[in-house]
C-alpha positions as CSV (number, residue, x, y, z in Angstrom):
1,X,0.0,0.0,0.0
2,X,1.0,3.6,-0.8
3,X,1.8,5.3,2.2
4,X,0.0,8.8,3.3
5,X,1.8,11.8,2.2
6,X,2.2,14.9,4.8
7,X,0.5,17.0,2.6
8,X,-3.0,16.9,0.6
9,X,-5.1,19.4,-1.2
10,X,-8.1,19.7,-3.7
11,X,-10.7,22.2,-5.3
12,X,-13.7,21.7,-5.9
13,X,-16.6,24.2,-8.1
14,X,-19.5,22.0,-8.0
15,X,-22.5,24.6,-7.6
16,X,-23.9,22.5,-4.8
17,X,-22.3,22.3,-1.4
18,X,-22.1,18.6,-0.7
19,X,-21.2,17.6,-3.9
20,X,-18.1,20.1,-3.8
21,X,-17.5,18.9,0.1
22,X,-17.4,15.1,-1.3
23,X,-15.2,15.8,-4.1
24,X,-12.4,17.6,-2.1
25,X,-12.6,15.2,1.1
26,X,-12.5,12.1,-1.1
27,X,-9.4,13.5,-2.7
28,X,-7.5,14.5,0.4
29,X,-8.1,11.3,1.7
30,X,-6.2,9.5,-1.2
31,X,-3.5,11.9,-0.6
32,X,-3.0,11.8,3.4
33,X,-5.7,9.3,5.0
34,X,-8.4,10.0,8.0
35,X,-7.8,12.4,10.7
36,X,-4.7,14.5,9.8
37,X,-3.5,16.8,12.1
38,X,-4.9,19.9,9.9
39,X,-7.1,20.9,7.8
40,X,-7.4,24.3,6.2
41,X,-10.9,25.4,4.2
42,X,-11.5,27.9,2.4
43,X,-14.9,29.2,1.0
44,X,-16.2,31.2,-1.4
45,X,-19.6,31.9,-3.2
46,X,-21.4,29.3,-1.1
47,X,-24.5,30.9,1.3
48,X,-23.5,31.7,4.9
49,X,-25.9,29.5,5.9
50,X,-24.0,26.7,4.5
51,X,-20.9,26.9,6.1
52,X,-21.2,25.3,9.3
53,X,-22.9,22.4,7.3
54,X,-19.8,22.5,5.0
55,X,-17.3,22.1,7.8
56,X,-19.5,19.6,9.8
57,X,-19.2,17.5,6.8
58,X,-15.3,17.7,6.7
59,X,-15.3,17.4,10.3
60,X,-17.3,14.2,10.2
61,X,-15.5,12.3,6.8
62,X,-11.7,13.9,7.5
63,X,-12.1,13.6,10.9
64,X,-9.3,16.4,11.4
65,X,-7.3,16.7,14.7
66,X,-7.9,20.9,14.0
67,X,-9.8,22.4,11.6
68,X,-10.0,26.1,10.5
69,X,-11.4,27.8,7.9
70,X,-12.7,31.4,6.1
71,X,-14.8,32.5,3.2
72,X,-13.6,34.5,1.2
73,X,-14.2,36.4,-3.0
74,X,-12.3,34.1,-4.3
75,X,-10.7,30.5,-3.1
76,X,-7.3,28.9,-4.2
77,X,-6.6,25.0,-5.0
78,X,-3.9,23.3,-6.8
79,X,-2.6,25.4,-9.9
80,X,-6.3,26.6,-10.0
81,X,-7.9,30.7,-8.5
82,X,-11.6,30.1,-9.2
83,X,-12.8,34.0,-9.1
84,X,-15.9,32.8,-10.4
85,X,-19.0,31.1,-8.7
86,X,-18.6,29.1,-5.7
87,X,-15.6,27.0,-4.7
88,X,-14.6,25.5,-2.1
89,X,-10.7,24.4,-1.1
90,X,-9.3,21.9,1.2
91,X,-5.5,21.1,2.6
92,X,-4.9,18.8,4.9
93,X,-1.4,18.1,6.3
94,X,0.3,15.6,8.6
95,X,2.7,18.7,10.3
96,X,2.2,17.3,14.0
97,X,0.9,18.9,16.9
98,X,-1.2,22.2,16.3
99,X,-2.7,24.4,18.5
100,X,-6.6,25.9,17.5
101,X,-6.6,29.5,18.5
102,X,-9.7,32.2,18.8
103,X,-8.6,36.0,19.0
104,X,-11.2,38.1,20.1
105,X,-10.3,42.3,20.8
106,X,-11.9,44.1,24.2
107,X,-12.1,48.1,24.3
108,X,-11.7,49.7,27.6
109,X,-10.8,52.8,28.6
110,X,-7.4,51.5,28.6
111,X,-7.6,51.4,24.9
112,X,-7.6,47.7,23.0
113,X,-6.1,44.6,24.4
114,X,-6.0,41.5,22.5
115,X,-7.6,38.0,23.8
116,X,-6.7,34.6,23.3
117,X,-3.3,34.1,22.4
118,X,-1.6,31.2,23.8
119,X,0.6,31.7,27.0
120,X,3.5,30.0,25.3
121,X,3.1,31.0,21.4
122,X,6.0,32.7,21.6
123,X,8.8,29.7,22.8
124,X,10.7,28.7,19.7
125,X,10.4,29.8,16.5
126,X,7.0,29.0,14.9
127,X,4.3,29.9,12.9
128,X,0.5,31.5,13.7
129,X,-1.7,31.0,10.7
130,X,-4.9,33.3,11.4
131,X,-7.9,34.0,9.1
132,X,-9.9,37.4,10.5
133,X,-12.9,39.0,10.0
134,X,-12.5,42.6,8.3
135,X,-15.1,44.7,10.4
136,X,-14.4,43.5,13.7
137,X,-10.9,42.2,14.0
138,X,-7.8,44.8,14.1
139,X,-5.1,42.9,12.3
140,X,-2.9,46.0,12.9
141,X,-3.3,45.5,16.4
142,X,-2.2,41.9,16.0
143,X,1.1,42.7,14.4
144,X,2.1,45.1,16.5
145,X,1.1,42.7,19.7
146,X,2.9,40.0,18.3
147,X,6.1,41.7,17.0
148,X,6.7,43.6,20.4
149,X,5.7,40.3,22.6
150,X,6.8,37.1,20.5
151,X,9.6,38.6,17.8
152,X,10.3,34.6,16.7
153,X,6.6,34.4,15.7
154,X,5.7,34.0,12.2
155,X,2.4,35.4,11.0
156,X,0.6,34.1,8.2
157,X,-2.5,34.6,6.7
158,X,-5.6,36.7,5.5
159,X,-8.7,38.6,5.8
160,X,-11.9,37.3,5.1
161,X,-13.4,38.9,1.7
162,X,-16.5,37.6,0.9
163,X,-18.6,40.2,-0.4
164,X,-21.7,41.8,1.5
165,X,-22.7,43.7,4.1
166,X,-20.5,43.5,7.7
167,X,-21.1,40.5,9.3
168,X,-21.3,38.3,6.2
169,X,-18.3,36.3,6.5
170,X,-17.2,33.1,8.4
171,X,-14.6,31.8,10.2
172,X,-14.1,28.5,11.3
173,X,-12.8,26.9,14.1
174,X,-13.3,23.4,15.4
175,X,-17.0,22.4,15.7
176,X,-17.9,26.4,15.9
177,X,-18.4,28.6,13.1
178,X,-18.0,32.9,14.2
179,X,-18.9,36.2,12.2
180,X,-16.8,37.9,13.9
181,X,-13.4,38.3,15.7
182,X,-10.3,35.9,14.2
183,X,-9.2,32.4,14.1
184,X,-6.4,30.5,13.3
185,X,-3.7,27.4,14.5
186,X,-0.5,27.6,15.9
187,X,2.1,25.2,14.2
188,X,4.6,22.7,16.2
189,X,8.3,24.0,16.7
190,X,10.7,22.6,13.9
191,X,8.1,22.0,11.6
192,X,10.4,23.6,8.5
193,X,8.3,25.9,7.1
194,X,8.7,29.5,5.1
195,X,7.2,32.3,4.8
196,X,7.9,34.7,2.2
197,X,5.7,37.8,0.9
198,X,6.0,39.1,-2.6
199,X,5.1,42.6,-2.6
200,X,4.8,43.2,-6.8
201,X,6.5,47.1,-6.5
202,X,9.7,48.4,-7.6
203,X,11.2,51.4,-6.1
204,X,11.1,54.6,-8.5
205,X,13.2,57.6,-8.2
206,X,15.5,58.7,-5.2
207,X,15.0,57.5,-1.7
208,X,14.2,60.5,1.1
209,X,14.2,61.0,4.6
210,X,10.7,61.7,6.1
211,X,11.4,65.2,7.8
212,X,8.0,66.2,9.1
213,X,5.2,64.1,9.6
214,X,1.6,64.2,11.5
215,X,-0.7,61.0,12.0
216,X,-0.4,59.3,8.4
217,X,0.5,62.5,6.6
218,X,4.0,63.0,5.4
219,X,4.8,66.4,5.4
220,X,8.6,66.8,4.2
221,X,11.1,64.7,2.2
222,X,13.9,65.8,3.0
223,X,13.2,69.2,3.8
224,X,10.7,69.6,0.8
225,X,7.1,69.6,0.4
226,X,6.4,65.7,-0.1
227,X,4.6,66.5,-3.0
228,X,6.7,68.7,-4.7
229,X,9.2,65.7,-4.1
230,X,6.5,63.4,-6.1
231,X,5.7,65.9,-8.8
232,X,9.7,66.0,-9.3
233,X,9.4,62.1,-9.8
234,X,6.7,62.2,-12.4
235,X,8.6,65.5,-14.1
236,X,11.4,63.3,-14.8
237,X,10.1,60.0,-15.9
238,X,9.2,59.4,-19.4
239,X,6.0,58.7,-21.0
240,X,5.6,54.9,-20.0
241,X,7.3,55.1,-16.4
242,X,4.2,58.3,-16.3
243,X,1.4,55.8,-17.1
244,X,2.3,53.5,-14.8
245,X,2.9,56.1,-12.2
246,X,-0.7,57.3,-12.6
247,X,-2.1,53.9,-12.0
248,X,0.1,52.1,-9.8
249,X,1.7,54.6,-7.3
250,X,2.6,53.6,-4.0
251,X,5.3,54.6,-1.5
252,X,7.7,52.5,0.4
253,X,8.8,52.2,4.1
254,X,12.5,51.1,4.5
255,X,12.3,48.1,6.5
256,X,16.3,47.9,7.3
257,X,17.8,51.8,8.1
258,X,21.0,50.3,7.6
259,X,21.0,49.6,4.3
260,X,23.1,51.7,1.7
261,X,21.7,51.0,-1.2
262,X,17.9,49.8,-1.4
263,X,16.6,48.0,-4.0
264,X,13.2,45.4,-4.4
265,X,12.4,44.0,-1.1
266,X,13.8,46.5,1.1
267,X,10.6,48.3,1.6
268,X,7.1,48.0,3.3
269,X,4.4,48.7,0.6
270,X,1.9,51.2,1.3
271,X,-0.5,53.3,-0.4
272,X,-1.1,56.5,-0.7
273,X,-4.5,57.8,0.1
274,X,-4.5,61.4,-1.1
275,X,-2.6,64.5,-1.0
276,X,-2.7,67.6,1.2
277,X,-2.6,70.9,-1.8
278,X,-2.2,72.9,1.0
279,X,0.6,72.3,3.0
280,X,2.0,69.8,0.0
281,X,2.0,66.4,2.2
282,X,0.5,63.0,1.2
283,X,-1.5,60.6,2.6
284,X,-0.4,57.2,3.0
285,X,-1.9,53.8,4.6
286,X,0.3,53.5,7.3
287,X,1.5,55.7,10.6
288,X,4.2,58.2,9.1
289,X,7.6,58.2,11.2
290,X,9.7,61.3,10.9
291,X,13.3,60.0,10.3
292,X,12.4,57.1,8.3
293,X,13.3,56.1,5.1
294,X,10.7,56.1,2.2
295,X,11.1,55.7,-1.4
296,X,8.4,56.2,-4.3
297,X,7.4,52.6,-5.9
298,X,5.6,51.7,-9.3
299,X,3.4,48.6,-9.3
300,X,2.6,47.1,-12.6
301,X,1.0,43.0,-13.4
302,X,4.9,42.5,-15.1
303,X,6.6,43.8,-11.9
304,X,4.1,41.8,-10.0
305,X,4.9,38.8,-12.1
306,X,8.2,39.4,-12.2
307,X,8.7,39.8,-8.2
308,X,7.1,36.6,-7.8
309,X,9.0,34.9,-9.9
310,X,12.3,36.0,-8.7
311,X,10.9,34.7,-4.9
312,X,9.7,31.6,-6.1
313,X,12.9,31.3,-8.2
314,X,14.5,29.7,-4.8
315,X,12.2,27.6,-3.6
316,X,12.4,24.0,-2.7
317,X,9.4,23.2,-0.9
318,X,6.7,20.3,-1.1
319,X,3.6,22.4,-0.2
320,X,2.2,25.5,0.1
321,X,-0.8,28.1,1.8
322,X,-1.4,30.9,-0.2
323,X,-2.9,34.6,0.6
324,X,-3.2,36.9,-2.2
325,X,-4.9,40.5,-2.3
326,X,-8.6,40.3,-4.4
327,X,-6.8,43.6,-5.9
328,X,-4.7,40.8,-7.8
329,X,-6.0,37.6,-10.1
330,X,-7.2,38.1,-14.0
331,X,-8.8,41.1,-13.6
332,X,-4.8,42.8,-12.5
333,X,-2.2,40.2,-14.4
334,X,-5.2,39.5,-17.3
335,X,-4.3,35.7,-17.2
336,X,-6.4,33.4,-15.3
337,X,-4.6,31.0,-12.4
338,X,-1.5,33.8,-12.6
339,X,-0.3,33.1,-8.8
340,X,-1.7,29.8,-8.3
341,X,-0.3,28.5,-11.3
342,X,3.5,29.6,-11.0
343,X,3.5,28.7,-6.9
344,X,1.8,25.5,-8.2
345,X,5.1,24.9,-10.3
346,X,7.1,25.8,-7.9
347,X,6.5,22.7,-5.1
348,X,6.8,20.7,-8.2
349,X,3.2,20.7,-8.6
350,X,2.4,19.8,-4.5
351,X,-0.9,20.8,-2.4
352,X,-1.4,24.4,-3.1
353,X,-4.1,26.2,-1.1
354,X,-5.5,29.9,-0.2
355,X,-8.0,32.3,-0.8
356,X,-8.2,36.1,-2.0
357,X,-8.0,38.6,0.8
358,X,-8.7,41.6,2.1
359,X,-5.2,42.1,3.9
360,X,-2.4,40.1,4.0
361,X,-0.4,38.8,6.5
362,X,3.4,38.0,6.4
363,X,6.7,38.8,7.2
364,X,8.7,41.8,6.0
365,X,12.6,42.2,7.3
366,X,12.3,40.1,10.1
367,X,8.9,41.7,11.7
368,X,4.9,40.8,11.1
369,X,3.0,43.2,8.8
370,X,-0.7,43.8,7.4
371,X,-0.2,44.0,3.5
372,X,-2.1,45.3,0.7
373,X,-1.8,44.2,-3.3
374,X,0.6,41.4,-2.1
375,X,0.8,37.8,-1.9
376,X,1.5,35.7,1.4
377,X,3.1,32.8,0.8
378,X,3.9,29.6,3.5
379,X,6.0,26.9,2.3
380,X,6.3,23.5,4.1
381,X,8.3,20.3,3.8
382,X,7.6,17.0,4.3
């Protein structure tokens, strides 16, 4: 008899939930057996309603040690991103003993404190994948929890996008299913996994000090209106660099102040919201630091492709979880299965699954972020 393999994963888009739930089970099982340590689901275009019956059907045939799952636009399995209709994607992996976790935020007049997070998540150097719900979950306050309080955690993972009005997504967890708050599953120490983010920008003109800054607005680069610094840029691109300044404009945060020379990489991605005419500041997604180190970046689908390619150029793994940004897929690279197909390739064709988010999390320099038009990648070995 063939033995199990660690890792197993399927896809299926049958229009009727326990069709697609008997089609992706019955494949895992070839691939790994009953009651694997994990299993990952990920939903998309199915009812709410459905869900728990979805998972209580894995539940019952995988008979899973942990299982967690999401909904989500869009779902991920194999070589395969299924945008349209419903989908449903299952991994399952023999990775040893995992940990369920349920994160849950309190307000006081303290401000917000975060709930739930293992007493000893931070011993060794491991791996928290969580799935969150956008409108009541604070991923930000997550990272920054995390990188201050556990700096040898890896975060992984993605926020739930199914479309609809607040409280329309899922989350799964064990025999419960939540609309709010975040789930996920702490991996064993010495598992061998990696996580990598490919960010899709590359960094355009000069790099500048931030000089003068209030709440997300940069004021100054060095010493100079910030956007008399970005109307310099576009004054001395050409025609092309212009168009895809105009439509893919973004601004990057020097993770490493060390560095002498930055390149692709080296930077945090952020957007920029808006401008300030008045005082000549900009906008951008993210807390602006006075003293840091921010360059202009162009994102474009062949930088995109390009940056992932150039990741997944040295990788050796047997599976993967993936989290890419609903801001990516055919409508952005105008080629169907673009990430799914090339990650697919590159674990020689192993269990690939994910699902499209609205925020992704990774690591970026060493430290836990919240990304945007990204894609979060975690590799394991068997």
């Amino acid at each position: 008899m063939q033995p199990a393999a660690a890792f197993g994963a399927a896809i299926s888009t049958h229009p009727t939930a326990s069709f697609a739930v008997g089609e992706v089970v019955g494949a895992v099982l070839e691939a790994v057996g009953p009651s694997p340590d994990l299993a990952l689901v990920f939903i998309s275009g199915h009812s709410p309603e459905t869900v728990s019956d979805i998972a209580d059907a894995i539940r019952s045939l995988l008979t899973p040690r942990v299982v967690v799952g999401a909904t989500a636009a869009a779902v991920i399995g194999r070589d395969i991103e299924a945008e349209d209709g419903p989908a449903i994607s299952l991994w399952a992996g023999r990775v040893g003993e995992v940990e369920a976790v349920r994160l849950e935020t309190h307000r006081s007049s303290h401000g917000t404190t975060l709930a739930g997070l293992p007493d000893h998540v931070g011993v060794g150097s491991r791996s928290l994948i969580v799935l969150s719900d956008p409108d009541t979950f604070p991923v930000d306050a997550l990272t920054r929890a995390i990188n201050d309080r556990y700096p040898d955690l890896r975060l992984v993972g993605g926020v739930a996008s199914a479309a609809g009005a607040p409280g329309s997504n899922r989350l799964i967890l064990g025999e419960r299913v939540y609309a709010d708050g975040a789930v996920g599953v702490l991996l064993p120490e010495g598992l061998g996994e990696v996580a990598a983010v490919s960010q899709g920008c590359r960094p355009v003109g000069d790099a500048h000090i931030v000089t003068a800054a209030s709440g997300n607005v940069i004021e100054t680069l060095a010493m100079r209106p910030a956007l008399e610094r970005l109307r310099e840029l576009v004054e001395q691109s050409d025609e092309e660099e212009r168009s895809r300044l105009s439509t893919g404009l973004h601004l990057g945060v020097a993770v490493d102040e060390r560095i002498s020379e930055f390149g692709r990489g080296d930077f945090l991605i952020r957007a920029i919201l808006g401008t300030e005419p008045d005082g000549g500041g900009l906008r951008i997604g993210d807390r602006a630091v006075v003293g840091t180190t921010v360059q202009f970046q162009v994102r474009d689908a062949a930088t995109a492709t390009e940056d992932l390619e150039l990741l997944l150029a040295t990788v050796d793994a047997d599976a993967a979880l993936v989290f890419s940004c609903n801001g990516r897929g055919e409508r952005f690279f105008n080629e169907p299965n673009h990430d799914a197909s090339r990650i697919a390739e590159a674990v020689s064709r192993g269990p690939v699954a994910g699902m499209f988010c609205a925020g992704e999390l990774g690591p970026v320099g060493g430290r836990n972020h919240v990304h945007g038009l990204t894609v979060s990648i975690l590799f394991l070995f068997g």
